[in-house]
N, CA, C and O of each residue as an XYZ file, in Angstrom:
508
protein
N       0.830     -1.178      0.000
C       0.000      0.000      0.000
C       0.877      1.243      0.000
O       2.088      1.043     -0.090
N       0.524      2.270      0.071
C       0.966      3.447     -0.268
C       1.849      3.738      0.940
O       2.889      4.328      0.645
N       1.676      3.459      2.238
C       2.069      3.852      3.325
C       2.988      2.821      3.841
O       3.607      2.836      4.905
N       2.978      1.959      2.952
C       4.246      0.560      2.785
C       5.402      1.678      2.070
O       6.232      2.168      2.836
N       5.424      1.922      1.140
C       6.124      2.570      0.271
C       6.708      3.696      1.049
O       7.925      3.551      0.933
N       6.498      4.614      1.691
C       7.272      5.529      2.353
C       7.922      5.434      3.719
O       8.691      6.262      4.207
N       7.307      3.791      4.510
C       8.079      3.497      5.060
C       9.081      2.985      5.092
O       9.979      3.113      5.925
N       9.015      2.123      3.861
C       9.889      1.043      3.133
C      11.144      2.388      2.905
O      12.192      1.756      2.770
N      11.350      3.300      2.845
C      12.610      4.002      2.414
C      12.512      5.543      3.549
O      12.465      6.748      3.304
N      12.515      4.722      4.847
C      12.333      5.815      5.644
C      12.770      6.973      5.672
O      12.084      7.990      5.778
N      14.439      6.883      5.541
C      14.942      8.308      6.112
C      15.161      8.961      4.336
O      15.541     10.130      4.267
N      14.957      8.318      3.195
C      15.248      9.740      2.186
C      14.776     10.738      2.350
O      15.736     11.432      2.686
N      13.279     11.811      2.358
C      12.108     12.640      1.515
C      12.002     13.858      1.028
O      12.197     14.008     -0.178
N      11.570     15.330      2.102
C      10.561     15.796      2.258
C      10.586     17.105      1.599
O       9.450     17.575      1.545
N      11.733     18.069      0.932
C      11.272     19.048      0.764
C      10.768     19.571     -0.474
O      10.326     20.718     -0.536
N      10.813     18.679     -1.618
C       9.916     18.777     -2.421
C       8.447     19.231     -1.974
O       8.080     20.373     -2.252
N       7.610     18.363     -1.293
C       7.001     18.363     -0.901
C       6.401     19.368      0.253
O       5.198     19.506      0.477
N       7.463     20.043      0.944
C       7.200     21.602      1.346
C       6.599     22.439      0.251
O       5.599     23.155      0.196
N       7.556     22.105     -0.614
C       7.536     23.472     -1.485
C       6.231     23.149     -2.508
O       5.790     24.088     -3.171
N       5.511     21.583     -2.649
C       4.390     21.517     -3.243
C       3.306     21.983     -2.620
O       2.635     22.874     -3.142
N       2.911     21.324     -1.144
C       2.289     21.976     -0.207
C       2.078     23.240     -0.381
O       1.112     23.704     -0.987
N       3.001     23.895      0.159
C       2.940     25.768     -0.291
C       2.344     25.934     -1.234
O       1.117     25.829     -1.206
N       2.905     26.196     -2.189
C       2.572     26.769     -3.211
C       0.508     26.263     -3.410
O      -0.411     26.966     -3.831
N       0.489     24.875     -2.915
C      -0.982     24.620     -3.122
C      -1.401     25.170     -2.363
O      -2.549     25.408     -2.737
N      -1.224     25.642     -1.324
C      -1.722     26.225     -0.131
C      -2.084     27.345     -0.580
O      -3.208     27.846     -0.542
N      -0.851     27.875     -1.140
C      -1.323     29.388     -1.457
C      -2.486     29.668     -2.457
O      -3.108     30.726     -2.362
N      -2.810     28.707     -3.459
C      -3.227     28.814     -4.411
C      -4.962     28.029     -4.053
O      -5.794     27.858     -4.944
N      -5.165     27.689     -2.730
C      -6.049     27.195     -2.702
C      -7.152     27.970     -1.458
O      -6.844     28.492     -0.387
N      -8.714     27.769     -2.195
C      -9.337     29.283     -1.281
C      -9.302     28.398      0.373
O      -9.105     27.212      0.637
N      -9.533     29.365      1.082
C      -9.633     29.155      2.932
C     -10.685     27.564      3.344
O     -11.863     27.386      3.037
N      -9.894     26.739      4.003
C     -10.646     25.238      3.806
C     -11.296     25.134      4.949
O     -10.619     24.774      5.912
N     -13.061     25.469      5.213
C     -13.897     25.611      6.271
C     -12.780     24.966      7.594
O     -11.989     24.035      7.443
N     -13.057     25.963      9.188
C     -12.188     24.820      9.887
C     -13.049     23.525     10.510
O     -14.226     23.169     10.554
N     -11.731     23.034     10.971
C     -12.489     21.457     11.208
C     -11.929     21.242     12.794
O     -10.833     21.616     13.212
N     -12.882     20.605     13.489
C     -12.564     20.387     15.182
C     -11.222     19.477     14.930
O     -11.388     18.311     14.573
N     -10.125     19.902     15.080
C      -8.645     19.495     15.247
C      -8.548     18.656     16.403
O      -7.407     18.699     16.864
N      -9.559     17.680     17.237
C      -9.574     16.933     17.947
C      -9.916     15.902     17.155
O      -9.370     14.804     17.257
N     -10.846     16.164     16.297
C     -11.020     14.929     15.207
C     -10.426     14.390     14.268
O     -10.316     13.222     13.893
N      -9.835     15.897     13.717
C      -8.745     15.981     12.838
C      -7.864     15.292     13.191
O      -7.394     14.375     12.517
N      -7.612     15.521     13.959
C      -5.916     14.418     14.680
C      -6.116     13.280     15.471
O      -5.389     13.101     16.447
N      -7.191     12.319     15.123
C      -7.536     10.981     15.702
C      -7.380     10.025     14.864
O      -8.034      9.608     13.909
N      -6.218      9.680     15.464
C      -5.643      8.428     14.354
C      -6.271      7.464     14.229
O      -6.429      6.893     13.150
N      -6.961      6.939     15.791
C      -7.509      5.873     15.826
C      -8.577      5.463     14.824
O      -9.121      4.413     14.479
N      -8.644      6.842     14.486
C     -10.003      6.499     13.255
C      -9.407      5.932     11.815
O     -10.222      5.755     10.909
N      -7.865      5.615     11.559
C      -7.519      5.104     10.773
C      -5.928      4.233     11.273
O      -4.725      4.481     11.349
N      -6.938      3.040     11.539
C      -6.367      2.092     12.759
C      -5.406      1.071     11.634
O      -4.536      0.397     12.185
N      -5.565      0.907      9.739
C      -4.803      0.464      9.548
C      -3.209      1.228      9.047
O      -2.114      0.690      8.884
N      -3.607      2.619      8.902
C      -2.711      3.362      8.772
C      -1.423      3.114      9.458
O      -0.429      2.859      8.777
N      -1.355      3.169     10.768
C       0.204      2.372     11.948
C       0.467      0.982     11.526
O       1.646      0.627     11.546
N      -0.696     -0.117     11.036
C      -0.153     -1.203     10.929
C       0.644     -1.607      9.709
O       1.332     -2.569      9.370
N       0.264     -0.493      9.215
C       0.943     -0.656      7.318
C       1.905     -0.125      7.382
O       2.791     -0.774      6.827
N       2.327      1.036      7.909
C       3.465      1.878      8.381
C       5.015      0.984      9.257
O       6.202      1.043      8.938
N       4.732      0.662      9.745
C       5.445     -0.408     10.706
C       5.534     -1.791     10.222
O       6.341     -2.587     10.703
N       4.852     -2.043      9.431
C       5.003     -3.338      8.430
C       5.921     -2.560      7.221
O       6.913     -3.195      6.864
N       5.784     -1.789      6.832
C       6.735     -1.242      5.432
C       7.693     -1.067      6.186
O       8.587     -1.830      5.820
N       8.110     -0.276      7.341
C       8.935      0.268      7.606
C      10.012     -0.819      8.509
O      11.163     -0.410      8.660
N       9.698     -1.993      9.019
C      10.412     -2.615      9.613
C      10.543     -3.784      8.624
O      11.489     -4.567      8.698
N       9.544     -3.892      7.665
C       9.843     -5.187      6.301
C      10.561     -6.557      6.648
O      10.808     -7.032      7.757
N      10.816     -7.040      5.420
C      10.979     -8.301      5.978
C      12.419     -8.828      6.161
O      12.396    -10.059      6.183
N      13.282     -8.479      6.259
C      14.665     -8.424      6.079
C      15.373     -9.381      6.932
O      15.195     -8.977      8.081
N      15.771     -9.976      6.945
C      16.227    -11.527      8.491
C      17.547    -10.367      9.020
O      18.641    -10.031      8.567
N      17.005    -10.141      9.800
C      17.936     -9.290     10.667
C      17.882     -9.778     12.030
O      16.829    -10.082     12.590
N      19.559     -9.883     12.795
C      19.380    -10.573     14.331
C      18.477     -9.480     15.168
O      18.028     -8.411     14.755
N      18.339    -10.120     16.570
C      17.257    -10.116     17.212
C      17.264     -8.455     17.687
O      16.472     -7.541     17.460
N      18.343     -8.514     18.330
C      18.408     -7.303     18.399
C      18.604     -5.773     17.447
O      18.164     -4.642     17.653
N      19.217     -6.176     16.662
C      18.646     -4.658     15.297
C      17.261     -5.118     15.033
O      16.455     -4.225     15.292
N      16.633     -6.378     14.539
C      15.292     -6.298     14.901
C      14.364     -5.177     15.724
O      13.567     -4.341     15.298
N      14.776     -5.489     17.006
C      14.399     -4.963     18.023
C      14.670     -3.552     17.903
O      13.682     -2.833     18.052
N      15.826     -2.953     17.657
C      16.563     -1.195     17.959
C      15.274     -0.887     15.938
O      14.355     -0.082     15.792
N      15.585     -1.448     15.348
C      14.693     -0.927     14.131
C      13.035     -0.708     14.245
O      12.397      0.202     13.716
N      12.428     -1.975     15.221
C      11.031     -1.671     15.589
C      10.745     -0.413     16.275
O       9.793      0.364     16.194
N      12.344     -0.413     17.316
C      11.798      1.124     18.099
C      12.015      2.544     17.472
O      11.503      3.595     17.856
N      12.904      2.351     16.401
C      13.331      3.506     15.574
C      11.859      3.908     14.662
O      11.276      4.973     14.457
N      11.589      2.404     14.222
C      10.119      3.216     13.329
C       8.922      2.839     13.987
O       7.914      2.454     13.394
N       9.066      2.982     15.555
C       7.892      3.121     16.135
C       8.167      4.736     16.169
O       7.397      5.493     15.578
N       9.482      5.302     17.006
C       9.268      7.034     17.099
C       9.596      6.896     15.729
O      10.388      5.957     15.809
N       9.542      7.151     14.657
C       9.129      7.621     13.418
C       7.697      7.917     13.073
O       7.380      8.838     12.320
N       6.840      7.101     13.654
C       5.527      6.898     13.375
C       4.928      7.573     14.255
O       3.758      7.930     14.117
N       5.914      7.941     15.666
C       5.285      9.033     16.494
C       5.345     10.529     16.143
O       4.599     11.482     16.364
N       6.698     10.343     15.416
C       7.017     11.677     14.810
C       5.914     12.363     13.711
O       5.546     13.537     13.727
N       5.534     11.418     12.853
C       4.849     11.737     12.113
C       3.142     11.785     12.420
O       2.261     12.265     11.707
N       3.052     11.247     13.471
C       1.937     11.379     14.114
C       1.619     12.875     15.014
O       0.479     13.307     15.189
N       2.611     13.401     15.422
C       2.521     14.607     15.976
C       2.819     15.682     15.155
O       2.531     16.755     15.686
N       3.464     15.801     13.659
C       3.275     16.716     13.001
C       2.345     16.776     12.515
O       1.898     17.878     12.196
N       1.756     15.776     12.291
C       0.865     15.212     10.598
C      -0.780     14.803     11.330
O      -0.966     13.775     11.981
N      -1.858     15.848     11.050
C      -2.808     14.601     11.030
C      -3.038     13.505      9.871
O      -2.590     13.606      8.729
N      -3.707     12.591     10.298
C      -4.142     11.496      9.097
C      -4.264     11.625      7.701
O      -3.616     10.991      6.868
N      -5.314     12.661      7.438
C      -5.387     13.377      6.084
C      -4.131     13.489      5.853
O      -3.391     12.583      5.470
N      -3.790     14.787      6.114
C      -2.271     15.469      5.651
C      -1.132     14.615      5.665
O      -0.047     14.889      5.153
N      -1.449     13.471      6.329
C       0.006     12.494      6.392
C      -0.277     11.505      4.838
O       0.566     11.151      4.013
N      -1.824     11.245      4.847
C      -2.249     10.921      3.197
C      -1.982     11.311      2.121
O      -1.598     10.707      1.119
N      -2.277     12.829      2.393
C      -1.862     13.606      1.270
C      -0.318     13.637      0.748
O       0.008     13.666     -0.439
N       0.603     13.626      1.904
C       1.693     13.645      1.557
C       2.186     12.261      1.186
O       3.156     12.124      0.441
N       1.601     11.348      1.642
C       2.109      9.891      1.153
C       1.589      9.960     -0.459
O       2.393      9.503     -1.273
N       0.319     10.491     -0.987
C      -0.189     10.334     -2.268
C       0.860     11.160     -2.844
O       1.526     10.430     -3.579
N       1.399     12.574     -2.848
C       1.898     13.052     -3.481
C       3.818     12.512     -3.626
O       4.671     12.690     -4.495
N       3.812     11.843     -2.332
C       5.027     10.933     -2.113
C       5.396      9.979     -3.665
O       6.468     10.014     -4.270
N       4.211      9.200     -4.030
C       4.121      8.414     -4.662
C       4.139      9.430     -6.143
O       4.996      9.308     -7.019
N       3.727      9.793     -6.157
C       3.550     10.482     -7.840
C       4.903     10.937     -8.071
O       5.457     10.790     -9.160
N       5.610     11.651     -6.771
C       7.111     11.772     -7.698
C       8.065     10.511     -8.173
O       8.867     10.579     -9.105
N       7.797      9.209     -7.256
C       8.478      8.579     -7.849
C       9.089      7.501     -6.871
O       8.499      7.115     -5.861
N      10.243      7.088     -7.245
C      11.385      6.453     -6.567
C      12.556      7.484     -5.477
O      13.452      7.117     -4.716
N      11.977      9.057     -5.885
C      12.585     10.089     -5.203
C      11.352     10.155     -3.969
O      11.890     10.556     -2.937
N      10.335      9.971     -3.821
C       9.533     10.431     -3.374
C       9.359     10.202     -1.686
O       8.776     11.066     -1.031
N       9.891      9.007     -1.049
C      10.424      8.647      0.420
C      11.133      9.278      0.618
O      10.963      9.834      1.703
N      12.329      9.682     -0.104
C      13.665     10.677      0.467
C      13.214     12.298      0.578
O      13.970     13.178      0.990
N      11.906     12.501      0.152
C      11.120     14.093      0.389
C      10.647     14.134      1.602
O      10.835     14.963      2.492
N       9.911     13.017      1.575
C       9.139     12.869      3.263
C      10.155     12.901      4.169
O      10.283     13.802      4.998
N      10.897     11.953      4.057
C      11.729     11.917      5.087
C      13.063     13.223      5.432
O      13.775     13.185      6.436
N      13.155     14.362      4.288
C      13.677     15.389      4.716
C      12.673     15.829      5.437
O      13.077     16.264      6.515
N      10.950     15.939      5.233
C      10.299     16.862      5.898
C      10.173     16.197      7.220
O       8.992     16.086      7.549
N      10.805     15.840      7.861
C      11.165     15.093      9.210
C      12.327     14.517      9.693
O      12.292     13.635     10.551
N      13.467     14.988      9.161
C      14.472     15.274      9.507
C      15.213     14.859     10.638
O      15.860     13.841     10.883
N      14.914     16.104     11.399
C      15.252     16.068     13.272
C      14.485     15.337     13.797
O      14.833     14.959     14.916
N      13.485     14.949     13.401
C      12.562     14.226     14.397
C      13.214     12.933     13.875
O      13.623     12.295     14.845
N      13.472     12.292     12.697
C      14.479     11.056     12.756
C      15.860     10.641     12.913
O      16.458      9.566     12.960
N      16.162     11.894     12.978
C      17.587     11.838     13.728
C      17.781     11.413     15.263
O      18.502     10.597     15.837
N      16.752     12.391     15.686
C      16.262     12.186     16.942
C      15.886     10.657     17.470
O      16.131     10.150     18.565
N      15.265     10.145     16.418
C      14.917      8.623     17.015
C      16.529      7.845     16.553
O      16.947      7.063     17.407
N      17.184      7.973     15.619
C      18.167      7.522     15.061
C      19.638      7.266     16.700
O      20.565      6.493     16.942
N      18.899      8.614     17.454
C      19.846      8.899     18.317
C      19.329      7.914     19.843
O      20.090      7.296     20.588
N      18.013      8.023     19.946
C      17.519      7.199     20.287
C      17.382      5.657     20.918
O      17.342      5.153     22.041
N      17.324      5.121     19.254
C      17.398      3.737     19.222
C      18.863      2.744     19.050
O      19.053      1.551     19.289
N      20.059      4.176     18.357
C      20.819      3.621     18.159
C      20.226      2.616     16.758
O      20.383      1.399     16.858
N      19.568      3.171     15.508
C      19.113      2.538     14.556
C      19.595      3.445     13.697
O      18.799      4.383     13.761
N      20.649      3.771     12.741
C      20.746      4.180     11.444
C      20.570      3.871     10.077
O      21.547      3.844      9.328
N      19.144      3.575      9.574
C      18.845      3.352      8.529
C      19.809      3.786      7.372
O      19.510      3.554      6.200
């Protein structure tokens, strides 16, 4: 799925994708607001984490322990992106992820950066 795909190449992405954002942003009229408690309830898209963490930890025979330091690296990845990103907007950017290409994981993953460095530092996991 789509959200296989940008986990599957965690740390390339994101600033393409700033600069698409923007510019749509700018170009697009004022989007009624929406209760941002709802907005940001993941739970309402409960396979979204399981596809995420399945792409992102894949199937690779790796010993037990990088196993282990990689589950926790793209668990805070998935937190990271959970606290910038609601659901939608983390969609949107996975859809537009995909249309650029084989470049298109290494965009996302600039637009989150520090926050995977941060887990990188973390887990002791360098993708």
């Amino acid at each position: 799925m789509k959200i296989k795909a940008i986990a599957l190449s965690i740390l390339p992405i994101f600033s393409l994708l700033l600069i698409s954002l923007s510019s749509t942003a700018q170009n697009r009229p004022p989007q009624p607001h929406t209760n941002t408690a709802s907005a940001n309830d993941w739970s309402q898209t409960p396979n979204t984490e399981k596809e995420f963490m399945q792409g992102c930890v894949g199937q690779q025979n790796l010993q037990s322990n990088q196993r282990t330091r990689k589950q926790n690296f793209c668990t805070c990845a998935l937190n990271a992106y959970k606290i910038r990103y609601n659901p939608q907007l983390f969609s949107q950017i996975n859809a537009l992820a995909m249309q650029v290409g084989k470049d298109g994981p290494r965009l996302v993953n600039l637009m989150v950066k520090p926050e995977l460095d941060r887990c990188s530092a973390q887990t002791n996991y360098h993708p």
